[in-house]
N, C-alpha and C positions, 0 to 999 in steps of 0.2 A: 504494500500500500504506500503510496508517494503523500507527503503533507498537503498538495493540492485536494484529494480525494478528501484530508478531512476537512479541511475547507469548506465543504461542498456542503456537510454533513451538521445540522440541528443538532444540538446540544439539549438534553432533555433529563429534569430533577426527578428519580420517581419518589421521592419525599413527598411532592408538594404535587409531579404530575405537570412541573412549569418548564417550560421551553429558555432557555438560557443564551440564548443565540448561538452562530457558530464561530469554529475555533477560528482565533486569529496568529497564535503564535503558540511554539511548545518551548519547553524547558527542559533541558537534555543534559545528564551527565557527559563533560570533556573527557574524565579517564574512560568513560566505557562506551559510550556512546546510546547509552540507553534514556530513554525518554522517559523525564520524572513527570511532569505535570502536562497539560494541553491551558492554554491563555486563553479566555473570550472575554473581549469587552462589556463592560457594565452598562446601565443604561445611559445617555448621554444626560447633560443637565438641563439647563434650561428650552422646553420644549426639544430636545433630541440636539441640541446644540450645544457647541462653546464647552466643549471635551468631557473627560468624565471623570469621577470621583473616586472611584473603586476597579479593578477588573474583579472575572472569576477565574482563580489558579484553583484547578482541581487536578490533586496527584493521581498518576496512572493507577497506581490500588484502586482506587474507588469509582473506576470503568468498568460495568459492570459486564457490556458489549455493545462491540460496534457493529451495525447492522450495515442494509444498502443506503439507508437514506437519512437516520439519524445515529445516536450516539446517548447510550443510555448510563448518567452514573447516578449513585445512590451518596448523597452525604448534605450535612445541613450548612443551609447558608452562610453562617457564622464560621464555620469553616475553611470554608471557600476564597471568601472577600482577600482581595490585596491591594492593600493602599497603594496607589498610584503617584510619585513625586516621594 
């Protein structure tokens, strides 16, 4: 699977059952090359504008699986959040 493909691919909480939008960047160990986390953008701020406040970093553990069309992980919000700046 090439990082385009998850690109492609809805990000989906089944916590809550909420769509998290999709991934925009991953987070990869340099010594091994293995991929810790997948990055999607937070919501934006003022009306979807003028950047955002938080991403969601959700570690590869908690990918429950990747299907054709979306991307199913399990863990709470609070979790997730990474301050941005």
């Amino acid at each position: 699977m090439r990082f385009s493909d998850l690109c492609d691919k809805e990000v989906i909480n089944v916590n809550d059952c909420r769509c998290l939008g999709n991934v925009r960047d991953i987070d990869f160990d340099k010594e091994c090359g293995r991929i810790c986390a997948i990055i999607i953008p937070g919501p934006g701020k003022y009306l979807g504008c003028f950047g955002r406040d938080f991403e969601f970093c959700i570690p590869w553990s908690k990918i429950i699986r990747i299907g054709p069309d979306i991307i199913l992980v399990d863990l709470d919000e609070k979790e997730m959040k990474k301050k941005i700046g």
